[in-house]
N, C-alpha and C positions, 0 to 999 in steps of 0.2 A: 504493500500500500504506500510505503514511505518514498517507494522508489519511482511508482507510477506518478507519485504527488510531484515526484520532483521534476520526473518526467513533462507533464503537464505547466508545471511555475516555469520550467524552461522554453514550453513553446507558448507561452502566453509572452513571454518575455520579447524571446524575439517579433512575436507580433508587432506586441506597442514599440519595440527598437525600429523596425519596419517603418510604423504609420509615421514615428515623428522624423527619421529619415528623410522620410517620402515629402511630409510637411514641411518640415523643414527645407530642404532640398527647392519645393514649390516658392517658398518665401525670396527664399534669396534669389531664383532665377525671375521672380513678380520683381524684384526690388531692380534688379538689373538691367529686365526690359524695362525698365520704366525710366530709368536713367541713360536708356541706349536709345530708349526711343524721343523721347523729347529732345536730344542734337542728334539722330539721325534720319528714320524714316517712321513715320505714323502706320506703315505698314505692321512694324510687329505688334501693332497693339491688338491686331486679329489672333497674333499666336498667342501674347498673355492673358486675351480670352478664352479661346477653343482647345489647346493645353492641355490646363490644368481639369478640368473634366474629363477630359480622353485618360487621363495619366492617372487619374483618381478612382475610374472604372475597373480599369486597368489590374488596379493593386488588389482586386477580388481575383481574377480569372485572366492570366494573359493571353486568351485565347480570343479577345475581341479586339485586343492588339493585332490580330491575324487579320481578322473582319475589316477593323477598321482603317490597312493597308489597303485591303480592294478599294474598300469604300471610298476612300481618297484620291487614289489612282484611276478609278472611275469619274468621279461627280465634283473633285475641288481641284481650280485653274490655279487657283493662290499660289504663287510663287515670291521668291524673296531674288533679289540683285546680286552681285556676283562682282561686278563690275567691269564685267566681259559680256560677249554676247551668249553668254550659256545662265541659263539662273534655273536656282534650286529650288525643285517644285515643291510641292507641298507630302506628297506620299514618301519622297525621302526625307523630309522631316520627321514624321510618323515615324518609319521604320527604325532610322536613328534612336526616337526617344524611346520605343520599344526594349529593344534589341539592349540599349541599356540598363532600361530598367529589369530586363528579364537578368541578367547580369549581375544587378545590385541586388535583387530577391535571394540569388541561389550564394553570394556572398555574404548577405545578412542573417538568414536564414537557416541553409546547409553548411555555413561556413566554409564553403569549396564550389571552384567552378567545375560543372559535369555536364557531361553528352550522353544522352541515352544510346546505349552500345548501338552501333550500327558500321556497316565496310564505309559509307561513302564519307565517314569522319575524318579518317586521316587524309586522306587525298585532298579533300577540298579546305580542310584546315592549313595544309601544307600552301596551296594554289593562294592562299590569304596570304600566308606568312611570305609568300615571291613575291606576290604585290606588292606590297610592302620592301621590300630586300630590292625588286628591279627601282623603286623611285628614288632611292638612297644611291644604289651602283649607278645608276642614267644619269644622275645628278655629280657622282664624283669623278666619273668616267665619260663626258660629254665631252665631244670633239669641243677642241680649242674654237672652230672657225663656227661653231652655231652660236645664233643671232636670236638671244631670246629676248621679249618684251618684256615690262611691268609688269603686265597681269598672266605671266606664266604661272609664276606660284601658286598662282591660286587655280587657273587650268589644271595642272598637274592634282595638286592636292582634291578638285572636284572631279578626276579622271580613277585616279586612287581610290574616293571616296565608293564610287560605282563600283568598281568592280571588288570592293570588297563587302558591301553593303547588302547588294543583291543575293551573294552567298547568302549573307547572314539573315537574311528574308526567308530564305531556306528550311537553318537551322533553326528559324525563332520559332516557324512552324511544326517542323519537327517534331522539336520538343515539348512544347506547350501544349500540345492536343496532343489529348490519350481518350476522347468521347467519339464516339459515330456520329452524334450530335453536331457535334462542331461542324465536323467535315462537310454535312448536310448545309448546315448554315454556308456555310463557304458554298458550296456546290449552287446551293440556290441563290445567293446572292448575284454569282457569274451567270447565271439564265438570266434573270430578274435583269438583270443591265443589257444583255443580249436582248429581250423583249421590248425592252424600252426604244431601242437604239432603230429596232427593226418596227417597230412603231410610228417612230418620226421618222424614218426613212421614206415608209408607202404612205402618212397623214403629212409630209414636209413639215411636220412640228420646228423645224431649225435648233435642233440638239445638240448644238453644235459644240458647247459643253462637256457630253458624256464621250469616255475617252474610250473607243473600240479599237482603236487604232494596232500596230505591229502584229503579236502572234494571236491578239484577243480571237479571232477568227478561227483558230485553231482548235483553243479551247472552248467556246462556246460550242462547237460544232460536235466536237469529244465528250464534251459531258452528254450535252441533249441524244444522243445518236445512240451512247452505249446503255446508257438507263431506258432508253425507248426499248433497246438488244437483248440489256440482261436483267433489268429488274422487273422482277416478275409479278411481286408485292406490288408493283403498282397499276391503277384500274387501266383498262386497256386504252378510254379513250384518252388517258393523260399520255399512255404511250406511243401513242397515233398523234396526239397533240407536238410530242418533242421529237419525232420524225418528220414530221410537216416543219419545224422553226428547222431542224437540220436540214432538212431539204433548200428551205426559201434563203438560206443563209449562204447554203455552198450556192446559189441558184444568182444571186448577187456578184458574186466574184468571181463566178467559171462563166457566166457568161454575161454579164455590163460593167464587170471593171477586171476584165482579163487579162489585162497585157503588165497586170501586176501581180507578178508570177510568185512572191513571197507571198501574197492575199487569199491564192489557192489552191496551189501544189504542198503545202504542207497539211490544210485539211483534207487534201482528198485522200493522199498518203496516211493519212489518220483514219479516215474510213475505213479505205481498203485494208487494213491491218483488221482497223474494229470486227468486221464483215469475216473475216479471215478467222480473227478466234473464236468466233459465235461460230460459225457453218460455214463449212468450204462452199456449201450449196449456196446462202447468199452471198458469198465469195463473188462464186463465178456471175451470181445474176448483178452483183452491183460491177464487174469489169463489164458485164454485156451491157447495160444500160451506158456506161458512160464511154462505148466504144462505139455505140449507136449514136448516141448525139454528137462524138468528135464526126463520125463520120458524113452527119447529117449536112454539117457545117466544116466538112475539109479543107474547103478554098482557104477560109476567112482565117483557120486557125493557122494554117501554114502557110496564107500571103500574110497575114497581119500580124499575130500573135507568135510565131517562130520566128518570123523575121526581126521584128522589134527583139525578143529575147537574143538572137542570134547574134544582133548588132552588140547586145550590150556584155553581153555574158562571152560571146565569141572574140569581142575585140578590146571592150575599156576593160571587163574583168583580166585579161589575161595582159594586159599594157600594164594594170594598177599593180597586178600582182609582179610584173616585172620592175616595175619603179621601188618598189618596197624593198624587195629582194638585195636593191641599189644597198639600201639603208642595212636592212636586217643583217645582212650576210653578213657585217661588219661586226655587232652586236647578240652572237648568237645565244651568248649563257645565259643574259637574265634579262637581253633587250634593249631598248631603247623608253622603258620606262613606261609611266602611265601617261596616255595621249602624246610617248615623245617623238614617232617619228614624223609627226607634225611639225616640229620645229626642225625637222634635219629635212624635210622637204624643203622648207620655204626659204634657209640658208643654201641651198647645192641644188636647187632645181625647181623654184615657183612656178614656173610656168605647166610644168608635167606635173604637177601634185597632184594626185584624184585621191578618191574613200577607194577602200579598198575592196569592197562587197561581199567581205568573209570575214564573220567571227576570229574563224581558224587565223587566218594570217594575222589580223587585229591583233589574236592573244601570243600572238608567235613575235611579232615585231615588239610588243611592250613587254612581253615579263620574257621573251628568251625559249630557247627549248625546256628547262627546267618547268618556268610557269604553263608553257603547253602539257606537258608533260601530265602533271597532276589533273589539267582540264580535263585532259583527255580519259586521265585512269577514273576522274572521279563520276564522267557520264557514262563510261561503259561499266563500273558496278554499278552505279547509279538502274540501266538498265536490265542488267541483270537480274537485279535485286526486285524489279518490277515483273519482270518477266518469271521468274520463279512466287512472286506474289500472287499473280493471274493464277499459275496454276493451282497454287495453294487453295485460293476459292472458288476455282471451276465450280461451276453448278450449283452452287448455292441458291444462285436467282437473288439477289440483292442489292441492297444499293453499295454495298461493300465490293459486288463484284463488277459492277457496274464502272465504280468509278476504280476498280485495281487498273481495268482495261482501259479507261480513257484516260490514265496516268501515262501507260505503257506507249500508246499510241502518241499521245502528245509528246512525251518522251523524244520519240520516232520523228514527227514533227518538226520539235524542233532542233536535233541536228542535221534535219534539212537544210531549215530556214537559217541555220549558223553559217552553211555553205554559202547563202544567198544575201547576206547581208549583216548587219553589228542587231538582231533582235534580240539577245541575249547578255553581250553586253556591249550596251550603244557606247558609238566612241564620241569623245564629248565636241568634235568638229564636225560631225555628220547630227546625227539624233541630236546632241548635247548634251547635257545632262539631265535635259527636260525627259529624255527616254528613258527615264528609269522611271515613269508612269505606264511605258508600253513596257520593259522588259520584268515590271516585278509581279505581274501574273502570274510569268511563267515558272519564276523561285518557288511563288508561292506555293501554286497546283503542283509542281513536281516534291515538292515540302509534303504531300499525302504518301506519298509512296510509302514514306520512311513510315509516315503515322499507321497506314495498315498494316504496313507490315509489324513492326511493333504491339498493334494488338493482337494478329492472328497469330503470330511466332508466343502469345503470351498465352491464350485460346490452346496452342500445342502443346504447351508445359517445355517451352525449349528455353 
């Protein structure tokens, strides 16, 4: 009794240590905007409002910390200045104060920082720790002859901030949800913005607001498609319902905004998978449907649509990847930094500078072979770890199985669309830094993978 007593005074303790933390913590960062903001910008007095509520909810359940990334990345333009042309949106503010405060809990609390056991931890922990490591080596080991401005430092440092932040979008997920609950909520929240978007699309409501934007197509199309597929718990006409939004969804991009081949060679490649795991039979009938409609319309995709992709993919993609090359080869072990070879373009060759339309090379040019290296190991366990998930819950009929496959598939997805452009992590001269509203989707949903698996490996007794 003495022992549970004490047991107990001990987690009361650290509670109230927690809340006045937390209070406290609230106090001084209120006292600071408030003296930042009266000689600098009346802009943050929207953060020392909306803040301290999000951050207050928070300290119950970090699992609306998850919610409340969509939420933001979705529906709030609020951005803060930079003093460059890139400014930092509002969902990586969110994620930031999270991601910390998840941090300060398991330090206050557990008295120790921990990851719930999983393969894709060391790899992508590592791929943080290069980012980091290439801005320090790019920084002390930059040719003599680059010509960098004022507002590099803070470039760099908001190039940095992305690609390690976005991880940790990941991991906040991860870790914080252990409910099916949640995942739900998350799940339906990504419809619920999908409905809307596809609402004022056919009513031209001018939504212009709501952020659908980079892989969002992917995933919308992945959740609605595989819960129409595999959940079987749900009434048939809601499952007829999320196959009609999948339909009118890919139905928008495969054919009146085509020739934006990231918009919908990633979702269809998400189908085709989806369709794949469910039944080889709707396998073959979703390849016959959409080989009947390329072929219905041959001309237009191979005068119009092959050739525009042909141009781009054929000639800027392989010219960018050779100007890079310029740079990279020089810089192979940890890079030319976060968004550095930006500046070793515009010193040794402004005029040929282009984006380079690959993730791949992106992470190859800034953090080096090492930082690819980890990228690499950490989305094929990453995969893996999805793909023996799926199997795990074959046939269940649920929404657990439902969305294991539209992880697995999105997964699929998007190292496509990594081939095809910075969707994953925007480089901060192309996207900006504003792209970490389209790329933190995708942390987040593939952030399920780890959570089912996690529950059903707990469900096994392993």
């Amino acid at each position: 009794m003495i022992r549970l007593m004490r047991e107990k005074r001990i987690t009361i303790a650290n509670s109230v240590l927690l809340r006045l933390a937390i209070l406290t913590g609230l106090v001084v960062t209120l006292l600071a905007v408030g003296f930042v903001t009266s000689r600098v910008s009346p802009e943050l007095v929207l953060i020392a409002v909306a803040v301290p509520p999000v951050v207050l909810l928070a300290t119950s359940r970090l699992e609306y910390g998850v919610l409340a990334i969509i939420f933001t990345a979705a529906f709030v333009r609020f951005s803060l200045p930079t003093g460059t042309q890139s400014r930092i949106v509002a969902s990586l503010l969110i994620t930031a104060v999270f991601i910390v405060l998840w941090l300060a809990r398991m330090l206050i609390v557990k008295k120790r920082l921990y990851l719930k056991p999983s393969s894709t931890n060391g790899p992508l922990l590592a791929f943080m720790l290069t980012t980091v490591v290439s801005y320090i080596w790019s920084n002390a080991f930059r040719d003599p002859l680059v010509v960098v401005g004022s507002t590099w430092p803070m470039v760099q440092l908001g190039g940095m901030a992305v690609m390690i932040l976005l991880p940790g979008a990941f991991l906040l997920t991860s870790n914080t949800i252990s409910e099916i609950r949640w995942l739900k909520f998350l799940c339906g929240l990504m419809i619920l913005i999908g409905v809307l978007a596809l609402v004022g699309h056919f009513l031209n409501l001018g939504l212009s607001f709501l952020n659908t934007g980079g892989l969002f197509s992917l995933w919308f199309v992945s959740l609605t498609y595989t819960q129409a597929l595999f959940n079987q718990r749900l009434p048939s006409w809601l499952r007829l319902v999320l196959l009609a939004l999948a339909g009118v969804w890919v139905y928008i991009y495969f054919v009146t905004r085509v020739t934006w081949l990231s918009g919908w060679l990633p979702p269809l490649v998400s189908m085709a998978i989806i369709s794949f795991l469910k039944s080889k039979r709707i396998f073959l009938v979703f390849l016959l449907l959409v080989a009947v409609y390329v072929g219905m319309h041959w001309s237009y995709y191979t005068g119009v649509v092959l050739a525009s992709e042909s141009e781009e993919s054929g000639q800027t993609r392989l010219a960018a990847w050779e100007h890079n090359w310029r740079v990279t080869g020089q810089h192979l072990l940890f890079g030319t930094g976060p968004a550095g070879y930006a500046a070793y373009y515009m010193s040794y060759f402004p005029s040929e500078a282009m984006a380079t339309h690959s993730n791949y090379i992106d992470i190859l040019s800034q953090t080096g072979i090492v930082g690819l290296f980890f990228c690499l190991w950490f989305f094929a366990v990453l995969g893996w770890t999805g793909y023996k998930l799926c199997m795990r819950v074959r046939g269940t009929g649920d929404f657990s199985e439902g969305l294991a496959n539209a992880t697995l598939a999105g997964w699929a997805g998007c190292m496509i669309a990594m081939g095809l452009g910075d969707w994953l992590f925007p480089f901060v001269y192309t996207q900006t830094i504003a792209g970490f509203d389209y790329a933190v989707y995708s942390w987040v949903l593939l952030g399920g993978i780890g959570v089912l698996n996690n529950m059903h490996q707990g469900k096994n007794g392993q």
